[in-house]
C-alpha positions as CSV (number, residue, x, y, z in Angstrom):
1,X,0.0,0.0,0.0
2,X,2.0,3.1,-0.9
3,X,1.0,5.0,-4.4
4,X,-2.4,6.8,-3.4
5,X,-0.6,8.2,0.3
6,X,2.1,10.0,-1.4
7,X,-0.2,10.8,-5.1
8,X,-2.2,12.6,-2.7
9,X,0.5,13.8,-0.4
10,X,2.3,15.5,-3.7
11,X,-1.1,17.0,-4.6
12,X,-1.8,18.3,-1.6
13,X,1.5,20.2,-1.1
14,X,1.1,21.4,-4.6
15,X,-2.1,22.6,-3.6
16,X,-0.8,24.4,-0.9
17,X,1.6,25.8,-3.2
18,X,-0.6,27.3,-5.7
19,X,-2.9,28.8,-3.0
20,X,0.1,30.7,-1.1
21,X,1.6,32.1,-4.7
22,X,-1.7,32.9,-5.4
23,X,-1.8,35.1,-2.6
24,X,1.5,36.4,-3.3
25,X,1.0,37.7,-6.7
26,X,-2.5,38.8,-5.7
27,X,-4.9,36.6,-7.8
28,X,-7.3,35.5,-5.2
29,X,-7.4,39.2,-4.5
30,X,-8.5,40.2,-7.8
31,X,-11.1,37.8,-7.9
32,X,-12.6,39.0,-4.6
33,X,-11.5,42.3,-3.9
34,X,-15.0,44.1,-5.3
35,X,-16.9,40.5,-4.7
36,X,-16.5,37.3,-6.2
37,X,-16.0,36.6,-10.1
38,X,-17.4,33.3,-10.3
39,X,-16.8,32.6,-13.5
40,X,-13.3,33.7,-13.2
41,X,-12.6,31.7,-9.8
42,X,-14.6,28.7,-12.1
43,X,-11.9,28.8,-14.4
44,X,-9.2,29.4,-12.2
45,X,-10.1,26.9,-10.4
46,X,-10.3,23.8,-13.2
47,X,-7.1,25.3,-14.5
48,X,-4.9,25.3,-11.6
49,X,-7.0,22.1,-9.7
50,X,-5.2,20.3,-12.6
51,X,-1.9,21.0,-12.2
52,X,-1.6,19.2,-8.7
53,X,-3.3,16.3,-9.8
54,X,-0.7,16.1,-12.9
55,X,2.3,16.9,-11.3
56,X,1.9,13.8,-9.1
57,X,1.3,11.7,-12.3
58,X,4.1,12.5,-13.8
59,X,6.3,12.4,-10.4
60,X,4.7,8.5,-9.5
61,X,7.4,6.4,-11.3
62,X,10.4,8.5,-10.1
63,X,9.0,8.9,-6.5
64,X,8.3,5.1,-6.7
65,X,12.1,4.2,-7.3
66,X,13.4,7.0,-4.8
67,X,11.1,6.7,-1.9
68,X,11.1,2.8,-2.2
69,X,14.5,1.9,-3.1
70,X,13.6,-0.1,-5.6
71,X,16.2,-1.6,-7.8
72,X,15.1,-1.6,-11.5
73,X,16.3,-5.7,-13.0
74,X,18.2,-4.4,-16.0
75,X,20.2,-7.3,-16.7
76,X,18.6,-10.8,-14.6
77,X,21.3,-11.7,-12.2
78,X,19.7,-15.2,-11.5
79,X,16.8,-17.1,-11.6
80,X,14.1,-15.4,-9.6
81,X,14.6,-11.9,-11.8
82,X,14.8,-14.0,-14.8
83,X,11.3,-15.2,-14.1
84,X,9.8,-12.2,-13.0
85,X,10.9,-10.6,-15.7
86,X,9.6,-12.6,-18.4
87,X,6.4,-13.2,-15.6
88,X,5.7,-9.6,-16.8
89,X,6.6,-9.8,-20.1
90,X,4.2,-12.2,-20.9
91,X,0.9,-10.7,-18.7
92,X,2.2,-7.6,-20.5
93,X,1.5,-8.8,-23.7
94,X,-1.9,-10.5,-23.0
95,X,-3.3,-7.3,-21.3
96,X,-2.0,-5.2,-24.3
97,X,-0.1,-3.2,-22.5
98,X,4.1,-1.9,-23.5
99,X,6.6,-3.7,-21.2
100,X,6.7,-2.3,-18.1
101,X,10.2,-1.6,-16.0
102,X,10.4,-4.3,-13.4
103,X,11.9,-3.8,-10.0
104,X,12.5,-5.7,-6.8
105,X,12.4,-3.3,-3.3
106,X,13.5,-4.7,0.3
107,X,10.7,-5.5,2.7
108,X,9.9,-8.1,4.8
109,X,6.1,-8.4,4.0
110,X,4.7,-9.2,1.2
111,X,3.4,-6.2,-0.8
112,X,3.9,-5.2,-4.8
113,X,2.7,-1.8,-6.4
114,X,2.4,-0.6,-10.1
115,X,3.1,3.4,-11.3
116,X,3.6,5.0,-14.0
117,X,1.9,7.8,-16.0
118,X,0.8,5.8,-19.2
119,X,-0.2,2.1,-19.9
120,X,3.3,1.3,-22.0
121,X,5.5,3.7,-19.4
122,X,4.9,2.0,-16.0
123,X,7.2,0.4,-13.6
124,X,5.9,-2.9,-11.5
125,X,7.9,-3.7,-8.7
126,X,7.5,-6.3,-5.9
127,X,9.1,-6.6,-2.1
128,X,11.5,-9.5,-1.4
129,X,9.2,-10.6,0.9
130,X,6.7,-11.4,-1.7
131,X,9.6,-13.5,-3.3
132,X,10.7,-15.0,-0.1
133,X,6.8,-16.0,1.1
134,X,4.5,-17.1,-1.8
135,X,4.7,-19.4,-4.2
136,X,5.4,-18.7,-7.9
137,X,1.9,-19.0,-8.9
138,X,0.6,-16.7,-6.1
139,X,3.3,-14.3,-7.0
140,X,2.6,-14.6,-10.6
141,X,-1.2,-13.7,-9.2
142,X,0.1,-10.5,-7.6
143,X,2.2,-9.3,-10.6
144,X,-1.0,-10.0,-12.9
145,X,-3.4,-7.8,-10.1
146,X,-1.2,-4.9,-10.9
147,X,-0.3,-5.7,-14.6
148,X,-4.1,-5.2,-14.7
149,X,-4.5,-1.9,-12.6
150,X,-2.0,-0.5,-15.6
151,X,-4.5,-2.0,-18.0
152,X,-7.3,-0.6,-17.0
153,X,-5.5,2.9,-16.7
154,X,-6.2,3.4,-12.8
155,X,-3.5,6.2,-12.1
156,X,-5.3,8.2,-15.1
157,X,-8.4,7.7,-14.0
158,X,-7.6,8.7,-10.2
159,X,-5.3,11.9,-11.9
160,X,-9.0,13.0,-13.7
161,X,-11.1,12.8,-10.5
162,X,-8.4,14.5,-8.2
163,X,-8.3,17.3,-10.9
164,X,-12.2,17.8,-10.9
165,X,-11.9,17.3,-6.8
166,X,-9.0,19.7,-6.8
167,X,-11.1,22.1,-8.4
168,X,-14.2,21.6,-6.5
169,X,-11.9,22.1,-3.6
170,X,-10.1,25.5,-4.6
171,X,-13.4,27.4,-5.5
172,X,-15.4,26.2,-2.6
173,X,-12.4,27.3,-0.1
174,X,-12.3,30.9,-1.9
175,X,-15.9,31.7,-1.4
176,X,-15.7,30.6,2.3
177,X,-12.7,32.5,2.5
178,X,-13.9,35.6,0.5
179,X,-17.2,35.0,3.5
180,X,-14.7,34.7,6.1
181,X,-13.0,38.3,4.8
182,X,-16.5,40.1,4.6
183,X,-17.5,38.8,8.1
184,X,-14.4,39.8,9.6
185,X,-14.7,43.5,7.6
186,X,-18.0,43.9,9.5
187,X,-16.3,43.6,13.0
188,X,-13.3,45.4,12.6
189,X,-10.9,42.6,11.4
190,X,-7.9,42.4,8.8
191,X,-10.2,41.2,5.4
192,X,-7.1,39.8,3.7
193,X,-5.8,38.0,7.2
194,X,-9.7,36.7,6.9
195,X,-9.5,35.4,3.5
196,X,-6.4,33.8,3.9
197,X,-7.0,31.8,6.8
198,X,-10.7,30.8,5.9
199,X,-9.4,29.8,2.5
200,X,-6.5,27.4,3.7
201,X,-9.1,26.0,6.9
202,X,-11.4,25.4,3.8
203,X,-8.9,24.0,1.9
204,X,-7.8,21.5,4.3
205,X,-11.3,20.3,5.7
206,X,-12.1,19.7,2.0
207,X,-8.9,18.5,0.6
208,X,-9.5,15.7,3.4
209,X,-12.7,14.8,2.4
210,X,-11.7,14.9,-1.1
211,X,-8.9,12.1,0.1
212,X,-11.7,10.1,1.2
213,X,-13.2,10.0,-2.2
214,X,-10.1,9.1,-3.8
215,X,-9.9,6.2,-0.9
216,X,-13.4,5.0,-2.2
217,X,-12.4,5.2,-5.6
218,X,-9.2,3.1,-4.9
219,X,-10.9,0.3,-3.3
220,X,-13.8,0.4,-6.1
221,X,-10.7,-0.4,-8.5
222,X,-9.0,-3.3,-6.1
223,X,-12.1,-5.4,-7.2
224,X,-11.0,-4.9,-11.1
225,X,-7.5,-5.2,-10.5
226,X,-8.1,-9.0,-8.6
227,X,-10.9,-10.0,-11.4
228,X,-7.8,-8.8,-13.9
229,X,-5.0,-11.0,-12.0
230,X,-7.2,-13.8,-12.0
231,X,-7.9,-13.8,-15.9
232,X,-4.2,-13.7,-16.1
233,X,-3.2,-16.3,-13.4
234,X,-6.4,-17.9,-13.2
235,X,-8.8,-18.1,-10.1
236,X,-7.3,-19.8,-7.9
237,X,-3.9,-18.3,-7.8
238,X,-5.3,-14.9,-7.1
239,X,-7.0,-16.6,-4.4
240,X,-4.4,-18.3,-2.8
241,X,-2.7,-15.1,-2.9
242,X,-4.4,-13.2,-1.1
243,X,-5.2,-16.3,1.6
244,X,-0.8,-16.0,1.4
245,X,-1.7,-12.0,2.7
246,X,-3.7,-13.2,5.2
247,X,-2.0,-16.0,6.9
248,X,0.6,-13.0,7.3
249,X,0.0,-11.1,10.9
250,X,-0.3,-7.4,8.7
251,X,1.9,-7.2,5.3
252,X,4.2,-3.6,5.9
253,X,2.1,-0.9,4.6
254,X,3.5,1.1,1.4
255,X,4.0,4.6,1.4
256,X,2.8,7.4,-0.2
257,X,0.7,7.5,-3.7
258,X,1.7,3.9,-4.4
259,X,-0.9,2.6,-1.7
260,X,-3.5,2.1,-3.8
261,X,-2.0,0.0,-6.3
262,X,-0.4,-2.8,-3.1
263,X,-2.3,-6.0,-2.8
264,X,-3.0,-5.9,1.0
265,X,-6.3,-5.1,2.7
266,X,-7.6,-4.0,5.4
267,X,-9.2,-5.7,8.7
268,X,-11.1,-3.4,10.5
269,X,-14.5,-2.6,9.7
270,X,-14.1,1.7,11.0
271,X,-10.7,2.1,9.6
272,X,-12.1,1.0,6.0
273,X,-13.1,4.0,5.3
274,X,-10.0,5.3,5.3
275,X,-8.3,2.4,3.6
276,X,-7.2,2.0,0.0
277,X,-7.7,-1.3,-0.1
278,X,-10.9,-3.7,0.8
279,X,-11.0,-6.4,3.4
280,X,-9.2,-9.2,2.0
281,X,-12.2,-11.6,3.0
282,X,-14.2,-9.5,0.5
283,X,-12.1,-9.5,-2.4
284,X,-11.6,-13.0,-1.9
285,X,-15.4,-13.7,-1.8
286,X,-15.9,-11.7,-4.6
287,X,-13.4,-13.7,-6.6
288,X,-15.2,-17.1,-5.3
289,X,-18.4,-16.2,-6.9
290,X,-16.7,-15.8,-10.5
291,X,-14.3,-18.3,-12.1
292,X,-11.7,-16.6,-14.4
293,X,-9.7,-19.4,-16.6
């Protein structure tokens, strides 16, 4: 579990970004400074809610390698990287996708993720302690759950609906801000201390609930991605794979905007909401009532 945490993490401080240069150079100002331009904060606001969401696209395969230490397989040094390698290759070329880098990073649990801006430009990498604790055919399983959230174009999809969030987000904190400014001109206080405070309060408290959406959204796709391993490993292996995640106490979580795209799940009922992942039991229930060959 890593990408989503630091996708939205990078969003989020580019967020912050935009909103404090925007009060530098006096754009939020212009827009409210006689009342508020709506149409002008609309477009504003889909222009620049964009640019966060990009900016972590674009940023997910070279985080991925930096954050995780993840050491790209150039040149297969023995067997295990010769397999994986060619593991990919081949669930590559059935899901119609380009060849993806392939990487191993050190953990102890077992966890994989998949990044990457564009269906033939993504990276796949798995921990060691994938390698170490499942079987080839579970692992083969895993690799073909994240072959498939590449497929389906997941991290496109999630860049599109934190760009409309982002924008929902930036015009809805600058009209309780520009509220916050007039109610603090009617008793006395500093309208541009007002705004500026209300705005980034706003901006938070939504931005948060925006995260939530894009937590729902994540585990929505978890579903796809397992239905999409198993069509390329077949049924059972997916299964057993993620019985494999089970029978471990809690696989170590992933950091950062690769979250999303990990295999493990979560146990507790109250903290699923904030989860990127569904309870293993359900995916694996959900996989039992379909078989993929």
């Amino acid at each position: 579990m890593k990408r989503v945490l630091l996708f939205l993490l990078t969003n989020f401080a580019v967020m912050a970004v935009i909103t404090i240069i925007s009060r530098v150079f006096g754009l939020d100002n212009y827009m409210t400074e006689f009342g508020i331009d709506y149409k002008a904060l609309a477009i504003y606001s889909f222009l620049w809610g964009s640019v966060g969401s990009i900016i972590a696209l674009f940023m997910s395969k070279s985080a991925a390698k930096r954050s995780m230490g993840v050491e790209i397989i150039e040149n297969p040094s023995n067997d295990t990287e010769s397999w994986l390698v060619e593991t990919v290759r081949r669930q590559s070329e059935r899901a119609g996708i380009g060849m993806p880098e392939v990487g191993i990073f050190q953990s102890a649990g077992p966890n994989a993720f998949a990044t990457g801006a564009n269906r033939n430009n993504a990276l796949v990498a798995v921990s060691s302690g994938l390698l170490d604790q499942m079987t080839r055919e579970e692992a083969e399983a895993v690799m073909g759950h994240e072959i498939s959230h590449v497929a389906n174009g997941d991290m496109i999809t999630m860049t599109l609906l934190q760009g409309i969030l982002n924008a929902f987000v930036l015009f809805i904190s600058r009209v309780i801000g520009f509220v916050m400014s007039s109610a603090s001109k009617g008793r006395g206080g500093s309208v541009r201390a007002g705004n500026f405070i209300g705005t980034m309060i706003a901006q938070f408290v939504l931005g948060f609930l925006a995260a939530l959406i894009i937590k729902w959204f994540s585990r929505y796709r978890e579903f796809h991605a397992d239905a999409g391993g198993a069509k390329l490993s077949g049924s059972m292996n997916m299964i057993n794979a993620l019985k494999a995640l089970q029978r471990v106490s809690e696989p170590q979580p992933l950091k950062g905007q690769f979250v999303g795209f990990g295999v493990s799940g979560v146990k507790s009922t109250v903290a699923k909401l904030f989860s990127t992942h569904p309870p293993l039991e359900d995916r694996i229930a959900a996989l039992e009532k379909k078989d993929y060959q």
